[in-house]
N, C-alpha and C positions, 0 to 999 in steps of 0.2 A: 504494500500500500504506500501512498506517497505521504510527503509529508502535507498535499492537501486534499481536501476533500470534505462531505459534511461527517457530525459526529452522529454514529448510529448509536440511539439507546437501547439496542439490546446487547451490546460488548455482555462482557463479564460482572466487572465492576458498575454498569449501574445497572444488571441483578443484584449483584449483592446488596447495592445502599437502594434497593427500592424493596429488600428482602426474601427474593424468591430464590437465590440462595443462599446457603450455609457459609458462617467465615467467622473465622479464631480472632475475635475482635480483642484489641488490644487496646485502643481509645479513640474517642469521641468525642467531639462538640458540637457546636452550631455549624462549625463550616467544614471541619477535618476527619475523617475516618481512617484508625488505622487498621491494620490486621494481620495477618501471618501469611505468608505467601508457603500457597500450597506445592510448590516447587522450588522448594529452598536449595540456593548456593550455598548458604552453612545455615547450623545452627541459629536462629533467631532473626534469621531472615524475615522483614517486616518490610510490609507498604505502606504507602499515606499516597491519601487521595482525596480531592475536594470533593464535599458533598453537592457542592451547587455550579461547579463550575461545569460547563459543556465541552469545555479543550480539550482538541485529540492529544496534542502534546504542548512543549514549551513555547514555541512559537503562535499558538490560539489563545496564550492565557491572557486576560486583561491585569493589569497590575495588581488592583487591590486585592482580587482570590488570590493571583500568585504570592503577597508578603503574607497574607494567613496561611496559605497552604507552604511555605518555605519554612515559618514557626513553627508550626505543625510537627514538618520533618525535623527540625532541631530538636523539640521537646523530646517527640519520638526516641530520637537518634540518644539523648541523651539517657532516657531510661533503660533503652537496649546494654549502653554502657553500665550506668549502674545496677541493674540485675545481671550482666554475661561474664563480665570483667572480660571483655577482649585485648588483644593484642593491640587491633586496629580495628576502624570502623566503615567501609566505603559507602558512599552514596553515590548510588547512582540515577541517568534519566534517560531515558533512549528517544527521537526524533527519527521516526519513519520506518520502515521496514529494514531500510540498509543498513540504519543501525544496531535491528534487535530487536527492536519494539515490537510487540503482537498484541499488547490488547493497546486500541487507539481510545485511552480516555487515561489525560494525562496522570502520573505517576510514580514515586519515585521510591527506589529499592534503599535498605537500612538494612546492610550488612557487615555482619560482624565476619572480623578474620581473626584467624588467631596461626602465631608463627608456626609454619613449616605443613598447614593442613591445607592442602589445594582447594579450591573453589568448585561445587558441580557444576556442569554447563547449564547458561541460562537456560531455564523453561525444559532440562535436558534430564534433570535427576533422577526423578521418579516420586510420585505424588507421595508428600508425608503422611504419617498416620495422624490422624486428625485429634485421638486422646492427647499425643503429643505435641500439635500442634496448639491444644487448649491450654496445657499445662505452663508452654512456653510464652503461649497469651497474659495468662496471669499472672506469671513470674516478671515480667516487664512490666503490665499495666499495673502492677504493685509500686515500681520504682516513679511513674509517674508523679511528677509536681505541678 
């Protein structure tokens, strides 16, 4: 897919923030949802994604979602930290197909690394167990401030 085009609201992500699927919710507001991504490159792999914004990716967002939804990801990122104790932390955002991206409703990855453990391939792992995905939910949205 390119990087334009309109946004279709059947993607993924807005099933899950309209409810008609399941997701290891990790935190919530008015504008930000985060959750556990069901094909983790490690451990504590998390997304954040606007609840109100319609951007396929970074280039659709209008400013004001993009500085809550960039909070968002910091608060996130930072509770990842304080529950995982990683090595390091990567964010990521992918911009088209060519870059990676596959669900077009913008997004961005909260992953923890930890020295000398390689990363699975994006969207390549193989779907988590979801008790463990819950576990890891609460374990995080514990560290939330």
């Amino acid at each position: 897919m390119s990087l334009d085009g309109a946004y279709d609201d059947a993607n993924i992500f807005a099933k899950i923030l309209r409810g008609e699927i399941p997701s290891a919710r990790v935190f919530e507001d008015h504008d930000v949802y985060a959750f556990m991504d069901v094909f983790p490159q490690s451990r504590g792999h998390t997304l954040v994604i606007s609840k109100h914004s319609q951007a396929r990716n970074l280039l659709d967002i209008e400013p004001e979602p993009l500085e809550t939804l960039i909070l968002g990801v910091r608060r996130v990122t930072r509770a990842v930290r304080a529950a995982l104790n990683p090595d390091g932390i990567m964010v990521a955002q992918f911009n088209g197909t060519a870059s990676g991206q596959t669900v077009f409703h913008l997004h961005f990855h909260i992953i923890p690394r930890w020295t000398g453990a390689p990363l699975r391939p994006h969207g390549e792992g193989g779907m988590a167990d979801s008790a463990e995905l819950a576990a890891l939910a609460q374990q995080i949205a514990a560290k939330i401030s």
